[in-house]
Backbone as XML, in Angstrom:
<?xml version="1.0"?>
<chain id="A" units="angstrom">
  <residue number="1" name="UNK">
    <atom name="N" x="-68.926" y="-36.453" z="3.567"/>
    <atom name="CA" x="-68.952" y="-36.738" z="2.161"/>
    <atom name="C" x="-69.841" y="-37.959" z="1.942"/>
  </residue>
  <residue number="2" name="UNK">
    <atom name="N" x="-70.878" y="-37.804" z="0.972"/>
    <atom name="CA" x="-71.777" y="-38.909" z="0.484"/>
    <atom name="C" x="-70.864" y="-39.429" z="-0.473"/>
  </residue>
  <residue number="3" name="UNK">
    <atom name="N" x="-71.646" y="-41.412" z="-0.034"/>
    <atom name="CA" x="-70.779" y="-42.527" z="-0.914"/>
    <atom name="C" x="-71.903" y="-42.176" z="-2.155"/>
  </residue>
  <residue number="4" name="UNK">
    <atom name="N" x="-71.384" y="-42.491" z="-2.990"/>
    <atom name="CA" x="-72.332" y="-42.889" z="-4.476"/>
    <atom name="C" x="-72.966" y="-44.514" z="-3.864"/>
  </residue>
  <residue number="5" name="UNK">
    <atom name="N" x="-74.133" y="-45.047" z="-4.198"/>
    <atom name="CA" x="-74.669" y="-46.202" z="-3.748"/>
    <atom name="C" x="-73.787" y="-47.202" z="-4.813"/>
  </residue>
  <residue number="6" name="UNK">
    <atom name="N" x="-73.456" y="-46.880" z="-5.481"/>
    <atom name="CA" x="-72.741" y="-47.798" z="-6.423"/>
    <atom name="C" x="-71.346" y="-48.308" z="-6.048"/>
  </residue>
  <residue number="7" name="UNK">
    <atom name="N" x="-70.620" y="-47.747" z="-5.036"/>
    <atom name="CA" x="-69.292" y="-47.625" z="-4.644"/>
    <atom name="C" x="-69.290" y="-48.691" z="-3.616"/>
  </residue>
  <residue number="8" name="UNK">
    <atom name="N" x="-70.531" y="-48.735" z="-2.233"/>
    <atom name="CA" x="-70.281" y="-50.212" z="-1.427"/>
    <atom name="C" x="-69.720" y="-50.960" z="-1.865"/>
  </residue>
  <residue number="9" name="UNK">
    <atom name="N" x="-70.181" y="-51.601" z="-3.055"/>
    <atom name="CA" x="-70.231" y="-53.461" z="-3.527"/>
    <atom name="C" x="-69.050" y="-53.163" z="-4.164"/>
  </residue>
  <residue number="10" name="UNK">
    <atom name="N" x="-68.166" y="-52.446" z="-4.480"/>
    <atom name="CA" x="-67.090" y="-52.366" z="-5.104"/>
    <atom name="C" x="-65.927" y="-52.646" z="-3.592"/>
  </residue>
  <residue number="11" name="UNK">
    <atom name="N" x="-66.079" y="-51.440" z="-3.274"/>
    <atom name="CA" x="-65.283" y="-51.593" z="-1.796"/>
    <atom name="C" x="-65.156" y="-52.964" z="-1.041"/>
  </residue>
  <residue number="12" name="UNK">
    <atom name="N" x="-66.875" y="-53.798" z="-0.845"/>
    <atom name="CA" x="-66.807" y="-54.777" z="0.181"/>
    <atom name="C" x="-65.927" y="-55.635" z="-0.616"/>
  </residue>
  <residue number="13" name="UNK">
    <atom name="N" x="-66.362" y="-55.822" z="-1.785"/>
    <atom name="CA" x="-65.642" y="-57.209" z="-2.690"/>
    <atom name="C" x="-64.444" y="-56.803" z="-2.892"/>
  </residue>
  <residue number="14" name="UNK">
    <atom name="N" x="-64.129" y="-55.540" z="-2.970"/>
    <atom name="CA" x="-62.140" y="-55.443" z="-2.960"/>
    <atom name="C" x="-61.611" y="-55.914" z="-1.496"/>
  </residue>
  <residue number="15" name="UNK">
    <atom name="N" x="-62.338" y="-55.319" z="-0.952"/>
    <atom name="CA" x="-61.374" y="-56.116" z="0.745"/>
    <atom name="C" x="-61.894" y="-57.370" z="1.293"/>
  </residue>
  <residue number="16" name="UNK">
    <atom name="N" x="-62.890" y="-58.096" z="0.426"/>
    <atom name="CA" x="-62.864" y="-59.531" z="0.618"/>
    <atom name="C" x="-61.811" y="-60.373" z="-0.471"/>
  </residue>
  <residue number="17" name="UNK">
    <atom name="N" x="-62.038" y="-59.609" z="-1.594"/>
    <atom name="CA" x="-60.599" y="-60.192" z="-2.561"/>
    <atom name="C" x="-59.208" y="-59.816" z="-1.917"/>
  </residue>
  <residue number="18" name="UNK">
    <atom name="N" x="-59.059" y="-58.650" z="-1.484"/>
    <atom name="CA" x="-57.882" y="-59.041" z="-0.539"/>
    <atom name="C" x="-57.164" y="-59.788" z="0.590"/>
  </residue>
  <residue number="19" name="UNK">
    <atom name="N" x="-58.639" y="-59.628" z="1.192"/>
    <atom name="CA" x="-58.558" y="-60.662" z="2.485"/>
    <atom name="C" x="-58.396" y="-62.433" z="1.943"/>
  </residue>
  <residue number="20" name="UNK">
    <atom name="N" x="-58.754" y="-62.707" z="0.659"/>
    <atom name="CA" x="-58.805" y="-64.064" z="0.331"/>
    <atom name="C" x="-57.410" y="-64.328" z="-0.632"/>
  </residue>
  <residue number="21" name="UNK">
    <atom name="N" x="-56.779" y="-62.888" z="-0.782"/>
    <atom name="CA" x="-55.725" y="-63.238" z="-1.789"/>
    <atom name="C" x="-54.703" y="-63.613" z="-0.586"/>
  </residue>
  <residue number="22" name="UNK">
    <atom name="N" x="-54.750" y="-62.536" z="0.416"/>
    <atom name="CA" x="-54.047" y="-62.952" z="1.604"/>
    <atom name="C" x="-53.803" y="-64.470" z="2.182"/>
  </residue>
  <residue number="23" name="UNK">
    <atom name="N" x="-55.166" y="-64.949" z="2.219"/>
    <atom name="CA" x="-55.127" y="-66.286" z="3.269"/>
    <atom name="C" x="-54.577" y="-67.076" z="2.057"/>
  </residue>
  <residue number="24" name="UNK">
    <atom name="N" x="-55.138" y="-67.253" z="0.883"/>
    <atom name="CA" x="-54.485" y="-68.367" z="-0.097"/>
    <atom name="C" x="-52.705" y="-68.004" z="-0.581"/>
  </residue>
  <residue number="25" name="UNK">
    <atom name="N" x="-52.793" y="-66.705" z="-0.467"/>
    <atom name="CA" x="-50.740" y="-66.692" z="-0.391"/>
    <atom name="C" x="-49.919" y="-67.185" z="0.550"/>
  </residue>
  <residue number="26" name="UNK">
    <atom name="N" x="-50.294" y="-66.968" z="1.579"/>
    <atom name="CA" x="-49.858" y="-67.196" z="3.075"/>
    <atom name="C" x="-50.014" y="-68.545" z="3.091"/>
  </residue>
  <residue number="27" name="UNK">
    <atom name="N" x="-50.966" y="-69.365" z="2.399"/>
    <atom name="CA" x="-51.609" y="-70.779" z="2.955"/>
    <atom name="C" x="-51.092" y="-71.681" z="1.859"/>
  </residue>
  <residue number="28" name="UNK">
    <atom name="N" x="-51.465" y="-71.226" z="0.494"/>
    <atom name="CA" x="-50.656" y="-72.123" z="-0.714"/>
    <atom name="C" x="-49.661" y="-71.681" z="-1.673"/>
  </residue>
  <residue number="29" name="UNK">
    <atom name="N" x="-49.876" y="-70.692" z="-1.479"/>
    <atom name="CA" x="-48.388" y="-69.594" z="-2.664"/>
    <atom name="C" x="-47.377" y="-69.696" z="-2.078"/>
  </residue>
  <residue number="30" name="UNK">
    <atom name="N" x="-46.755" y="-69.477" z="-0.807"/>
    <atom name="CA" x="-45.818" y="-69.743" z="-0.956"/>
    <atom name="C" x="-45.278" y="-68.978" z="-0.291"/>
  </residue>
  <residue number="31" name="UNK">
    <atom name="N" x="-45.785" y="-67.795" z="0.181"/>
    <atom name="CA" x="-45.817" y="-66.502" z="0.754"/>
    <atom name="C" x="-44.834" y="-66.722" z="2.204"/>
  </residue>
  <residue number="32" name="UNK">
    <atom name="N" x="-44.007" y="-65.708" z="2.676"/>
    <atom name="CA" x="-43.633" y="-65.780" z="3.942"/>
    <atom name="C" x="-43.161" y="-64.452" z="4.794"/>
  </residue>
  <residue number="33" name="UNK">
    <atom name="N" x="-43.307" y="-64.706" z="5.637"/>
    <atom name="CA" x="-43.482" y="-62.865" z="6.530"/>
    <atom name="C" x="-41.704" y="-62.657" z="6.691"/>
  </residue>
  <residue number="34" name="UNK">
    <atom name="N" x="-41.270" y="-61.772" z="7.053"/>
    <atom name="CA" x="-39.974" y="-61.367" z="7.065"/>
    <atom name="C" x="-38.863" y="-62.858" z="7.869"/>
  </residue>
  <residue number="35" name="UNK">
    <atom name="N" x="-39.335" y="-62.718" z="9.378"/>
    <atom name="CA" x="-39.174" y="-63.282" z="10.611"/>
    <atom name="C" x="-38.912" y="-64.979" z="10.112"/>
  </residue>
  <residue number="36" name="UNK">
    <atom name="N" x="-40.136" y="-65.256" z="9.604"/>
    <atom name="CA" x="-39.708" y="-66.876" z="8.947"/>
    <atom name="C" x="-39.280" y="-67.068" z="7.377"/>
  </residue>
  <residue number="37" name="UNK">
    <atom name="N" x="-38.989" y="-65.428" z="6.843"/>
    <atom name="CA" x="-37.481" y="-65.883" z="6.131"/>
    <atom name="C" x="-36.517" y="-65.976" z="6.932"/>
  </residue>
  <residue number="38" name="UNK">
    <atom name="N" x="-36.238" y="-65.159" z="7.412"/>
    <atom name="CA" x="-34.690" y="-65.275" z="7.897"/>
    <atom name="C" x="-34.256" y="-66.509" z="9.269"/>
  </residue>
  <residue number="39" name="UNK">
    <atom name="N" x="-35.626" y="-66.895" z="9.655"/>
    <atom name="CA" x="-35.237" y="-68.449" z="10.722"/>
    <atom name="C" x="-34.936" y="-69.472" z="9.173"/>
  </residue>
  <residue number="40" name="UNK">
    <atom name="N" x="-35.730" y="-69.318" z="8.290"/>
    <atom name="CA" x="-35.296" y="-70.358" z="7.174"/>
    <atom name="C" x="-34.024" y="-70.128" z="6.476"/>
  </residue>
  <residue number="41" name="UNK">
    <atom name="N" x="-33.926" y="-68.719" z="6.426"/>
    <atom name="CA" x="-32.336" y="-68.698" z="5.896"/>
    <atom name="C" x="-31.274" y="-69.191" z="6.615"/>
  </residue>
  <residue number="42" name="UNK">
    <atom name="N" x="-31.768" y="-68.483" z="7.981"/>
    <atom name="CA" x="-30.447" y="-69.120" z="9.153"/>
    <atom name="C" x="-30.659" y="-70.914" z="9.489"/>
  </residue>
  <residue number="43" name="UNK">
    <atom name="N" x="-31.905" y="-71.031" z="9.561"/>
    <atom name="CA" x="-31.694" y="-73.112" z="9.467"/>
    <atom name="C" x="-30.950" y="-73.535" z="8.390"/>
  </residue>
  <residue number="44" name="UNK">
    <atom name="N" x="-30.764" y="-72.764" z="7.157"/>
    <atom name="CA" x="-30.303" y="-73.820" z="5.955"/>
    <atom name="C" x="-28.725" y="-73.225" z="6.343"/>
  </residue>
  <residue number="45" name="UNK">
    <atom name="N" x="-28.360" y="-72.326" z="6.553"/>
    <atom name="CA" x="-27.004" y="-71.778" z="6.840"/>
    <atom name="C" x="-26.343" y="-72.576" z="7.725"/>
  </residue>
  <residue number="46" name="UNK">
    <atom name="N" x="-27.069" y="-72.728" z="8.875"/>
    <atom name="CA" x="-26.734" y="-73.582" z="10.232"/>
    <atom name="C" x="-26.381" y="-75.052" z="9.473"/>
  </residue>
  <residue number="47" name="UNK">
    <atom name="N" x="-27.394" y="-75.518" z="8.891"/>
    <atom name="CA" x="-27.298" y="-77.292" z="8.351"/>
    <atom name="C" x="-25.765" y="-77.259" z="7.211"/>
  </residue>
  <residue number="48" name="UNK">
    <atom name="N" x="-25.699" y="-75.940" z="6.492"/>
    <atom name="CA" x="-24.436" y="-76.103" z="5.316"/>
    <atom name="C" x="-23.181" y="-76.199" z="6.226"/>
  </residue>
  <residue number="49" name="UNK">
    <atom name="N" x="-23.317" y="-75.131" z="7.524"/>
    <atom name="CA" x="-21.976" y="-75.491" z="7.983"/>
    <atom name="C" x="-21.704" y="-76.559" z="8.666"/>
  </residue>
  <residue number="50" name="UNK">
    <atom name="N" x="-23.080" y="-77.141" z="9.217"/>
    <atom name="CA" x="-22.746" y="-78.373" z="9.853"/>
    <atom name="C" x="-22.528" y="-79.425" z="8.710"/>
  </residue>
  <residue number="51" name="UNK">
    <atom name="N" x="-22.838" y="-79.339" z="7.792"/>
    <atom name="CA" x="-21.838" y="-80.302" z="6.753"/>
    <atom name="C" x="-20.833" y="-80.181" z="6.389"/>
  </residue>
  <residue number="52" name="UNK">
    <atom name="N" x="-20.097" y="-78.706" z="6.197"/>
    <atom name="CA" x="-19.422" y="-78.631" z="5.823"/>
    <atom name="C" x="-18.045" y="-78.771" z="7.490"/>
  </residue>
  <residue number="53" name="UNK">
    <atom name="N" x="-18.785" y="-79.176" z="7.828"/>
    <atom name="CA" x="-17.503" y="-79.485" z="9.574"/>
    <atom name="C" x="-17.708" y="-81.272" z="9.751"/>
  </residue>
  <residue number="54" name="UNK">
    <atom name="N" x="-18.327" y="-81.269" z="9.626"/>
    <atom name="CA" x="-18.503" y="-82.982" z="9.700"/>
    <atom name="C" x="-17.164" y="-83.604" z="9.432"/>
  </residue>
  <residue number="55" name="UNK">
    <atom name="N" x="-16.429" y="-83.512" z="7.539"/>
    <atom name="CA" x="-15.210" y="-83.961" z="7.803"/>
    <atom name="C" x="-14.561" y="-83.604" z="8.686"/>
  </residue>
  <residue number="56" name="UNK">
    <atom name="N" x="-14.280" y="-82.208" z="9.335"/>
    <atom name="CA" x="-13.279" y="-82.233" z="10.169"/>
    <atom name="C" x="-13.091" y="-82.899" z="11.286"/>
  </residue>
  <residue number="57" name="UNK">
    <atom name="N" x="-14.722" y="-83.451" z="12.066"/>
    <atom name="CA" x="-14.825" y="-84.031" z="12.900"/>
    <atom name="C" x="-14.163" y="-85.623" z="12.680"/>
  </residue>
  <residue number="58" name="UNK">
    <atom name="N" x="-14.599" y="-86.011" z="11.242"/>
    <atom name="CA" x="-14.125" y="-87.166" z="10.977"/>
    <atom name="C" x="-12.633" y="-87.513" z="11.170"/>
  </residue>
  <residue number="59" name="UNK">
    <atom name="N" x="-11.933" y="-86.621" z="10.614"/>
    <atom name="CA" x="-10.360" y="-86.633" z="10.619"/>
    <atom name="C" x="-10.196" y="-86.288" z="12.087"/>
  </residue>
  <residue number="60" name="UNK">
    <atom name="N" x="-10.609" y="-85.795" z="13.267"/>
    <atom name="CA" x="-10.305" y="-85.814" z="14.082"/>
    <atom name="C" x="-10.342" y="-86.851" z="14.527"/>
  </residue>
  <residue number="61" name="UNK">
    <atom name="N" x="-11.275" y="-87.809" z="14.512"/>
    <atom name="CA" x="-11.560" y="-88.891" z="14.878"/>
    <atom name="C" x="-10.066" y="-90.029" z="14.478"/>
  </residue>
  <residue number="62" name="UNK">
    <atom name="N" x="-10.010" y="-89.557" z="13.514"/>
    <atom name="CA" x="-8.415" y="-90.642" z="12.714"/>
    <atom name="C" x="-7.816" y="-90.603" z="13.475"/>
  </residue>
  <residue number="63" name="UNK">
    <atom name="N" x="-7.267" y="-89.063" z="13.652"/>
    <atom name="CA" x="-6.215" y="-88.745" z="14.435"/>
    <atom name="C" x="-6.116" y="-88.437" z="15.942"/>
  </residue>
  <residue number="64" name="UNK">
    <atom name="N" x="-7.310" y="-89.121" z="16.348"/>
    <atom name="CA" x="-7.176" y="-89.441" z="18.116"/>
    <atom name="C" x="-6.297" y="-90.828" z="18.831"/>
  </residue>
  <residue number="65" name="UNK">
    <atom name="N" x="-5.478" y="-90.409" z="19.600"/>
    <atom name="CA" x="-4.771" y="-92.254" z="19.605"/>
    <atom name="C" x="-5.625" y="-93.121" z="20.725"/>
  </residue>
  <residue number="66" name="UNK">
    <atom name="N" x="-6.805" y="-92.195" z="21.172"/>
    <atom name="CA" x="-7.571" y="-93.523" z="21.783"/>
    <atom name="C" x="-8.934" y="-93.471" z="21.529"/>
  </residue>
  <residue number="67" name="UNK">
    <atom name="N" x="-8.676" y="-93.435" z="19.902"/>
    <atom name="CA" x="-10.044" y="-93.872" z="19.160"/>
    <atom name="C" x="-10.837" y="-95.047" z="19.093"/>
  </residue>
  <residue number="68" name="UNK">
    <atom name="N" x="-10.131" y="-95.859" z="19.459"/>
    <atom name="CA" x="-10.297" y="-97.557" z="19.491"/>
    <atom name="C" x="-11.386" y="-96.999" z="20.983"/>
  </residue>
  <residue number="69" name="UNK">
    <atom name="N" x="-10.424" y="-96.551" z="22.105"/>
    <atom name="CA" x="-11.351" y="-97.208" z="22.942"/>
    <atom name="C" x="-13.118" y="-96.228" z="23.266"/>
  </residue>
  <residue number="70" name="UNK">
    <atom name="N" x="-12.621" y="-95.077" z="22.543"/>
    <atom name="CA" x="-14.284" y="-94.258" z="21.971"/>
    <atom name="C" x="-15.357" y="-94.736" z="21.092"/>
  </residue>
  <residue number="71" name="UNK">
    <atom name="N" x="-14.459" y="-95.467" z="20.143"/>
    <atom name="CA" x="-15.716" y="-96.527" z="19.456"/>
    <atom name="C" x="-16.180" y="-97.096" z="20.191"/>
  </residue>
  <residue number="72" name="UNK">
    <atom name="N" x="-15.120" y="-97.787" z="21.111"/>
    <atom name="CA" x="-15.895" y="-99.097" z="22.116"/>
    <atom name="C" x="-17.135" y="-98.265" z="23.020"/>
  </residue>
  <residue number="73" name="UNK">
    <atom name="N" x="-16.371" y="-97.391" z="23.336"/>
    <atom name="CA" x="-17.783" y="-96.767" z="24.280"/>
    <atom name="C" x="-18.920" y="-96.394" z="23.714"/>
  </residue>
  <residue number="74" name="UNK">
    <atom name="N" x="-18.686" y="-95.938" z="22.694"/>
    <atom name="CA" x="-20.114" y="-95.696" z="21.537"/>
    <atom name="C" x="-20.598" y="-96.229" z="20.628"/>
  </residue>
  <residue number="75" name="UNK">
    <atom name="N" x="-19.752" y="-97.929" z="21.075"/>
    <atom name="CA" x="-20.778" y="-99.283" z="20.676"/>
    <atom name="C" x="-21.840" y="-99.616" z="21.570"/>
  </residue>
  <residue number="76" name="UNK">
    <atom name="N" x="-21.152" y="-99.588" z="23.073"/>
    <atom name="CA" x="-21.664" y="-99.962" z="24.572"/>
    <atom name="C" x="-22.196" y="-99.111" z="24.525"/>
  </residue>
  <residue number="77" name="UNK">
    <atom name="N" x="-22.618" y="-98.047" z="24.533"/>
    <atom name="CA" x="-23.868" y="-96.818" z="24.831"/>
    <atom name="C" x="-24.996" y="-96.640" z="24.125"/>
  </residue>
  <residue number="78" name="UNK">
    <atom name="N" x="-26.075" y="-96.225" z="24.646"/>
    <atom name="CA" x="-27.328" y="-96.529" z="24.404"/>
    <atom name="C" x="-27.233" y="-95.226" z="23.215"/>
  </residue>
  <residue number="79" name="UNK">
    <atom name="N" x="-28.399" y="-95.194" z="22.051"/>
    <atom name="CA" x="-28.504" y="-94.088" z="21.458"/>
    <atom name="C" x="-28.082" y="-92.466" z="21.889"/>
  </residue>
  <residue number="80" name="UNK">
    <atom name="N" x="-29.195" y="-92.271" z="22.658"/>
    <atom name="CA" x="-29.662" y="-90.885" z="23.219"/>
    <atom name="C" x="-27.531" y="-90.710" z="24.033"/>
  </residue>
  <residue number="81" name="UNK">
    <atom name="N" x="-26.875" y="-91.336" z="24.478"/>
    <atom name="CA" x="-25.595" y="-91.232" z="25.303"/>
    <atom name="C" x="-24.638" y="-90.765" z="24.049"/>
  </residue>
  <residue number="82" name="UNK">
    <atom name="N" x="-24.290" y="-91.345" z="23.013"/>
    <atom name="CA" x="-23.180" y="-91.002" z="22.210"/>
    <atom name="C" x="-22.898" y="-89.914" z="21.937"/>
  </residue>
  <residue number="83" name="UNK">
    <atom name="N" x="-23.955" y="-88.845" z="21.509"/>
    <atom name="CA" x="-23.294" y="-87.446" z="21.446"/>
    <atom name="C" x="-22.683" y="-86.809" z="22.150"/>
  </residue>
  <residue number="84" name="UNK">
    <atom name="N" x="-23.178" y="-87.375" z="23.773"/>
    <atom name="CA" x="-22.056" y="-87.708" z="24.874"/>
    <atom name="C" x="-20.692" y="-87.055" z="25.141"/>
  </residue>
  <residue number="85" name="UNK">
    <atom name="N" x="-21.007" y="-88.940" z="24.314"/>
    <atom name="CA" x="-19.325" y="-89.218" z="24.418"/>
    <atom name="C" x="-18.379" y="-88.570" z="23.368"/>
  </residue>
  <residue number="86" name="UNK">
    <atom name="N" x="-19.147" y="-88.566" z="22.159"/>
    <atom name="CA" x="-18.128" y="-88.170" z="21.153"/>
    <atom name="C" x="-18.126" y="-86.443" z="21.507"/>
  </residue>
  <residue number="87" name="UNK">
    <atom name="N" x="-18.954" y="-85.999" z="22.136"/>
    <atom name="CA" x="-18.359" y="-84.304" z="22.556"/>
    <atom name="C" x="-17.438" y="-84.263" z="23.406"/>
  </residue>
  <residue number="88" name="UNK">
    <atom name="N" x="-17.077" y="-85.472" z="24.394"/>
    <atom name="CA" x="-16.312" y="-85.310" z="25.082"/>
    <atom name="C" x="-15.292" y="-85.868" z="24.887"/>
  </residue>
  <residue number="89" name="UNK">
    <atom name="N" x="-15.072" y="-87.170" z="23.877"/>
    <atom name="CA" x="-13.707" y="-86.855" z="23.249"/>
    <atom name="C" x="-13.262" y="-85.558" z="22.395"/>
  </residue>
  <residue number="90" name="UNK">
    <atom name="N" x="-14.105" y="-85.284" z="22.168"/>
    <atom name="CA" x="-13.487" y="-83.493" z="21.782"/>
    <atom name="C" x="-13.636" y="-83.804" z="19.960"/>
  </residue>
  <residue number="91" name="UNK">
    <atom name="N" x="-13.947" y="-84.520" z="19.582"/>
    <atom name="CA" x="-14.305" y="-84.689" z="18.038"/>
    <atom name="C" x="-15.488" y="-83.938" z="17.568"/>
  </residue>
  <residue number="92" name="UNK">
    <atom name="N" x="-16.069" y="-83.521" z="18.196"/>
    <atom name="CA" x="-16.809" y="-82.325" z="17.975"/>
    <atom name="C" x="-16.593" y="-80.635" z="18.089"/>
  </residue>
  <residue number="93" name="UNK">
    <atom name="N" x="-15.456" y="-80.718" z="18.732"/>
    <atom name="CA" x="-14.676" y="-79.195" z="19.141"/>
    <atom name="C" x="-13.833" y="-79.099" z="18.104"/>
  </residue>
  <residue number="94" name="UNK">
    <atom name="N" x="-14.556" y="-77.910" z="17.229"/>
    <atom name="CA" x="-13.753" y="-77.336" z="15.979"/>
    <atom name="C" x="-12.606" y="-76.739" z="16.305"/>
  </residue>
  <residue number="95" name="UNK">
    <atom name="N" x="-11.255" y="-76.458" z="15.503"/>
    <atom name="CA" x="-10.450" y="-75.909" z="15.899"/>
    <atom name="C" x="-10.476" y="-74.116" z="16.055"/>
  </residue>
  <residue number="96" name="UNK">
    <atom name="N" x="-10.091" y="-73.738" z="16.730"/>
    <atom name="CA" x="-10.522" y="-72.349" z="17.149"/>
    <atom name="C" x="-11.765" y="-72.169" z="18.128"/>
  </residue>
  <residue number="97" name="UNK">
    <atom name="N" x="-12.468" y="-73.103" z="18.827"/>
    <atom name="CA" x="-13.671" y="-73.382" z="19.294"/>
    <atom name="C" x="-13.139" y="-74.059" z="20.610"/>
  </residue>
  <residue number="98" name="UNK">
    <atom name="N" x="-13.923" y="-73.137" z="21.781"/>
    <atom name="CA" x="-13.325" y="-73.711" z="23.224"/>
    <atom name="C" x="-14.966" y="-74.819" z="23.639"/>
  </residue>
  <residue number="99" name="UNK">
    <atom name="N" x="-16.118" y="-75.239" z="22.873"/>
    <atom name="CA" x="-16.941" y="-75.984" z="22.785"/>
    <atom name="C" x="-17.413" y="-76.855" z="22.058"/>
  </residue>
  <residue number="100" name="UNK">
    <atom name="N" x="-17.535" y="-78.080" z="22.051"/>
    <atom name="CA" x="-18.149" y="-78.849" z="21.278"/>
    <atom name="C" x="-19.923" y="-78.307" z="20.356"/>
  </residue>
  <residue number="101" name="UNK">
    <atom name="N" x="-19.502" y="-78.798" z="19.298"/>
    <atom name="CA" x="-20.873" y="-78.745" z="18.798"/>
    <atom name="C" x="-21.883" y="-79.678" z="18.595"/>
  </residue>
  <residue number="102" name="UNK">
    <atom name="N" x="-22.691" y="-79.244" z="19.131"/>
    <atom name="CA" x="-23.710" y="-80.839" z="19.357"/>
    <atom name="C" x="-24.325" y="-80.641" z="17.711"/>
  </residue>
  <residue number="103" name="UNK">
    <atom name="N" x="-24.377" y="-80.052" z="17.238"/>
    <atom name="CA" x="-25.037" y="-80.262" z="15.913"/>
    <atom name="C" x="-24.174" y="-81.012" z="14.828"/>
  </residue>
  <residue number="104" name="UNK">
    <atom name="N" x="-22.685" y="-80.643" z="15.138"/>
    <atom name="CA" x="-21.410" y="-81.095" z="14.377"/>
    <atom name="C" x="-21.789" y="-82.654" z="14.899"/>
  </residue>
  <residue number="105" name="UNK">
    <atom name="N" x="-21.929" y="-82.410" z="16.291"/>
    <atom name="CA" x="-21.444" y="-84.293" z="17.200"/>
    <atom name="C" x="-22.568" y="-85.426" z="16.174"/>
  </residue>
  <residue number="106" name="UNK">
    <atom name="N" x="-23.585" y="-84.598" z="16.526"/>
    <atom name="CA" x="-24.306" y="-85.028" z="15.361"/>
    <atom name="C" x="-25.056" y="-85.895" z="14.690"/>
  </residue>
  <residue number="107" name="UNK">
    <atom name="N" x="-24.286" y="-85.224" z="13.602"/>
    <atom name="CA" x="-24.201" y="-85.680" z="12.148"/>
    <atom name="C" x="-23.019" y="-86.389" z="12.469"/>
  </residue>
  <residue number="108" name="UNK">
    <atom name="N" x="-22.033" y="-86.203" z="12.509"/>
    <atom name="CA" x="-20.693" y="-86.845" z="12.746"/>
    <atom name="C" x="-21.065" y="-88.159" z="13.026"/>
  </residue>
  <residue number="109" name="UNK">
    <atom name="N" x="-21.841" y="-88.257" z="13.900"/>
    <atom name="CA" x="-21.981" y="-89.583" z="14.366"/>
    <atom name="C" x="-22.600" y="-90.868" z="13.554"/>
  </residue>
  <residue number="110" name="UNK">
    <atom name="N" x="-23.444" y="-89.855" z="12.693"/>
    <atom name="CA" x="-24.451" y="-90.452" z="11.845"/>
    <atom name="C" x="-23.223" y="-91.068" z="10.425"/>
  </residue>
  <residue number="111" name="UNK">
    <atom name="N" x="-22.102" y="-90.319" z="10.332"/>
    <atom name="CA" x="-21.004" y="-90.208" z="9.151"/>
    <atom name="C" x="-20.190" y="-91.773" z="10.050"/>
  </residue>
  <residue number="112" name="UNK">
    <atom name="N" x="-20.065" y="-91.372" z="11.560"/>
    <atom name="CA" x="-18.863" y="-92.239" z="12.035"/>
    <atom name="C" x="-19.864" y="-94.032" z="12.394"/>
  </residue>
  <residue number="113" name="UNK">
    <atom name="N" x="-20.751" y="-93.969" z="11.999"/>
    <atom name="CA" x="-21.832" y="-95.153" z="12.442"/>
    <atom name="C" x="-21.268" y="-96.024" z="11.951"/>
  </residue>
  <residue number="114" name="UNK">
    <atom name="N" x="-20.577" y="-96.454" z="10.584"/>
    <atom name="CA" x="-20.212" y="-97.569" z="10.435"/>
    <atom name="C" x="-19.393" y="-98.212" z="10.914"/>
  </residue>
  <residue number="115" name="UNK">
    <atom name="N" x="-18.241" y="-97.508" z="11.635"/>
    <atom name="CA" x="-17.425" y="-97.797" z="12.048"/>
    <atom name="C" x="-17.346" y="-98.575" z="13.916"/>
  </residue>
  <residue number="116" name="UNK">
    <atom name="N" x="-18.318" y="-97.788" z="14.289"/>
    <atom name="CA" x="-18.735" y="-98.688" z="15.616"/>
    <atom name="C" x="-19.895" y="-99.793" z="15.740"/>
  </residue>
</chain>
């Protein structure tokens, strides 16, 4: 089948306007492929529940009777060590949960900072 000569310049410039609607959606619109919706849905999901557990970690913390001497240790410990410690006092182990959560430990820590 013969093109009409008039039909090229129509064709090239539609699939260069596509190809450019592409890169500027993808690049400044706003645009996103399936795969990095749903890592962005599941990061913001992940961060709500880790706020929404934080108090519990806190009140665990109340109600440990050797909280005194866990502060002390996670006064004496260097940064990078405290999540540590506070996973292994278990103030990070939700109830129903046979593991600490280092994402809970945290934030928690960042909530329990004033206190040590």
């Amino acid at each position: 089948m013969d093109m009409p000569e008039w039909l090229k310049p129509g064709l090239v410039g539609a699939a260069a306007g596509a190809t450019a609607l592409a890169i500027v959606g993808f690049s400044w619109g706003g645009w996103l492929t399936e795969g990095s919706a749903n890592k962005m849905a599941s990061d913001m999901a992940q961060a709500e529940v880790v706020t929404a557990l934080v108090p519990v970690c806190v009140q665990l913390s109340k109600m440990d009777p050797l909280a005194s001497q866990t502060f002390l240790k996670l006064k004496e410990a260097s940064s990078y060590q405290r999540r540590g410690i506070l996973m292994e006092a278990g103030w990070a182990t939700m109830p129903g949960s046979s593991e600490a959560n280092r994402y809970v430990a945290t934030a928690c820590l960042e909530k329990l900072s004033d206190e040590f």
